[in-house]
C-alpha positions as CSV (number, residue, x, y, z in Angstrom):
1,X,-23.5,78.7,5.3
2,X,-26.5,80.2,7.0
3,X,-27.2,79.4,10.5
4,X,-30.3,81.7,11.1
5,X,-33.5,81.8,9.0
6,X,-32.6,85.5,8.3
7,X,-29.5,84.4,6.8
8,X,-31.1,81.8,5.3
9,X,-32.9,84.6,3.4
10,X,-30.4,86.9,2.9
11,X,-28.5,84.1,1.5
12,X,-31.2,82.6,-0.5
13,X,-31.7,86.0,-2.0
14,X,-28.4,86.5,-2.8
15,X,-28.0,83.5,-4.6
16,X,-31.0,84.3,-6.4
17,X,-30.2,87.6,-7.5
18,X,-27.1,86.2,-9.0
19,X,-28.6,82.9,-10.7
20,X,-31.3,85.3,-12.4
21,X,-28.4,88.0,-13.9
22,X,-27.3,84.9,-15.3
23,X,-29.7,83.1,-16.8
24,X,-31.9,85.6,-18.3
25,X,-28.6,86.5,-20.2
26,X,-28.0,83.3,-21.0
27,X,-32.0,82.9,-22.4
28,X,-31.7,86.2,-24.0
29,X,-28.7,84.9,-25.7
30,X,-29.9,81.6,-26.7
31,X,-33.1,83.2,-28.5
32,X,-31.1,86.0,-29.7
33,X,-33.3,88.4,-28.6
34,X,-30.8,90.2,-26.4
35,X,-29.4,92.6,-29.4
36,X,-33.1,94.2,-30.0
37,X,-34.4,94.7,-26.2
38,X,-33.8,98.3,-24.7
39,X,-32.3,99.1,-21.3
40,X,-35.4,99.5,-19.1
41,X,-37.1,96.5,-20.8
42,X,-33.9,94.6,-19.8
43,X,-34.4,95.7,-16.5
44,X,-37.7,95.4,-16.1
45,X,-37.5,91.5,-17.0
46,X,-35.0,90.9,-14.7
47,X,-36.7,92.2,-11.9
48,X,-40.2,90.3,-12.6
49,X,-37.9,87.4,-13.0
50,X,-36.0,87.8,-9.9
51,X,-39.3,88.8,-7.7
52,X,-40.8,85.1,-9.2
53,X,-37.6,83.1,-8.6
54,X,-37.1,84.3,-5.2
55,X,-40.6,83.7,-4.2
56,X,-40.4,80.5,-6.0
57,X,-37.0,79.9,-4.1
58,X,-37.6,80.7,-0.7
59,X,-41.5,79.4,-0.6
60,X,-41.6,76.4,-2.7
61,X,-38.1,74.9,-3.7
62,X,-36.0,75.7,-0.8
63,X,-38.4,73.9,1.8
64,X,-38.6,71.3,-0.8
65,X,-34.7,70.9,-1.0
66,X,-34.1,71.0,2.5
67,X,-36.4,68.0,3.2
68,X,-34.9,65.8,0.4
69,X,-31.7,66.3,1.3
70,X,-32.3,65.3,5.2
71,X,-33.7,62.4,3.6
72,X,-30.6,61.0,1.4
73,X,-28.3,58.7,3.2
74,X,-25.0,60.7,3.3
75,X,-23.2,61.6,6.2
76,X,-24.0,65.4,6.8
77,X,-21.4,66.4,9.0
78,X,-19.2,66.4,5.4
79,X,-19.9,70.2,4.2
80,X,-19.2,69.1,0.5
81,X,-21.7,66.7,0.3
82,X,-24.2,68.8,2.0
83,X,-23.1,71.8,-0.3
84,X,-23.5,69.2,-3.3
85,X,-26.8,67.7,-2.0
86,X,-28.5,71.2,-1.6
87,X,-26.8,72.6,-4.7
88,X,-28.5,69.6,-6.4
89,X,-31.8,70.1,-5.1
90,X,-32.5,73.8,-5.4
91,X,-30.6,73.8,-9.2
92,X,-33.1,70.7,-10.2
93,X,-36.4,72.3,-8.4
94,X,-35.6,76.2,-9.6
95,X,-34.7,74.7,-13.1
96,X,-38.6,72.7,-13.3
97,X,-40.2,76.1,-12.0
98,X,-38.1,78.6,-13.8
99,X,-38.3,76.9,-17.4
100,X,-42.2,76.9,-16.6
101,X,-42.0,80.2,-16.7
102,X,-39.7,81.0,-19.1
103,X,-42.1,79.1,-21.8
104,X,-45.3,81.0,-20.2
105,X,-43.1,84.5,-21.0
106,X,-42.4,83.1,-24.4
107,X,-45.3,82.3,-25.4
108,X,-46.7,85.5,-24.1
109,X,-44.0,87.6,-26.1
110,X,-44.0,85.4,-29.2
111,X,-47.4,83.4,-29.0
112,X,-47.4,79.4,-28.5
113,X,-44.9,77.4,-29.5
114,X,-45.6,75.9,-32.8
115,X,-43.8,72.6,-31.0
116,X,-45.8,70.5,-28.8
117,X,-45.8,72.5,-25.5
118,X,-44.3,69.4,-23.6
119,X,-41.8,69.4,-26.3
120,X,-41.3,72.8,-25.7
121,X,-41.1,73.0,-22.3
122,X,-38.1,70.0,-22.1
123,X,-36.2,71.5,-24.3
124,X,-35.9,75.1,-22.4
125,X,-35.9,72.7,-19.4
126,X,-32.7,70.9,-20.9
127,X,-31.1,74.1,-22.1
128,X,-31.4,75.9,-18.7
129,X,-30.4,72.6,-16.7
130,X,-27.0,72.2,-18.7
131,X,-26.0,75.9,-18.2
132,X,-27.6,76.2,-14.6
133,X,-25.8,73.1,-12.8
134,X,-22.1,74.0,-14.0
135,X,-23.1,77.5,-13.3
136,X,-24.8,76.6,-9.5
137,X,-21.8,74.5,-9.0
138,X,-18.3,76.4,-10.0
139,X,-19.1,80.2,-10.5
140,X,-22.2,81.3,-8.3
141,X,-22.3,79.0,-5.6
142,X,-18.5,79.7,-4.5
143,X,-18.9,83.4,-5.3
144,X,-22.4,83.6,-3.1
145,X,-20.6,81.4,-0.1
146,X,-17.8,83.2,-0.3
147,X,-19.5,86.6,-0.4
148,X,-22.0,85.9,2.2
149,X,-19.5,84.5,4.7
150,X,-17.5,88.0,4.2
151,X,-20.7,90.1,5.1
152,X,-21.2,87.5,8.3
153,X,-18.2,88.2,9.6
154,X,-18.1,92.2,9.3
155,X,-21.4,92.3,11.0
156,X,-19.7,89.6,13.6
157,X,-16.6,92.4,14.0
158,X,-19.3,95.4,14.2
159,X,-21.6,93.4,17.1
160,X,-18.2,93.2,18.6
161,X,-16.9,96.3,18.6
């Protein structure tokens, strides 16, 4: 876990990063639209979509988290829960923000919804929450943690050397 706000960042990002890969496959696959998109259009989605969910992340949804999860009555000397709270938190806040502007993108691509745009927007919102959480939870969030913790301690043994 990050202890600085620089790792806080870096971690942030990185968990980001890896959320997005996985998600705008996930969307591409679900609207089948994945088979007919070229390379660079590919690419160029998932960095507009990463450059929005990071600022969305580390401005907006992270602060947000943090201060809702001080809040709950758990004892937060147990890493789990805290891992669990926070996990909760950002997956449930990036989810609201993220399916917002998935529908925008949609409806820029393929015009509005012929759905009610409430409709609409809690369905992409359901979709994305049940492959997000699972995906937060049990692939990404180990992987990031585990990753990150790696790269803290090389540049612990470099400082030290």
């Amino acid at each position: 876990m990050p202890t600085t706000k620089k790792q806080g960042i870096c971690f942030g990002l990185m968990m980001c990063c890896g959320m997005v890969i996985a998600m705008t496959f996930y969307n591409l696959l679900m609207n089948d639209l994945l088979s007919g998109m070229t390379f660079m259009k590919g690419m160029l989605q998932l960095i507009v979509t990463f450059l929005v969910a990071a600022a969305l992340e580390l401005l907006v949804v992270s602060p947000i988290a943090g201060k809702v999860v001080s809040k709950l009555p758990f004892d937060k000397s147990k890493k789990l829960l805290l891992i669990l709270a926070m996990s909760g938190c950002m997956v449930l806040g990036m989810v609201t923000f993220m399916s917002f502007y998935g529908l925008i993108t949609a409806s820029i691509n393929n015009g509005l919804p012929s759905d009610s745009l409430i409709k609409s927007y809690l369905l992409i919102f359901i979709k994305n929450l049940v492959f997000a959480f699972p995906l937060q939870l049990l692939i990404m969030g180990p992987l990031v943690r585990f990753l990150f913790s790696k790269m803290v301690r090389a540049r612990q043994s470099l400082k030290a050397a």
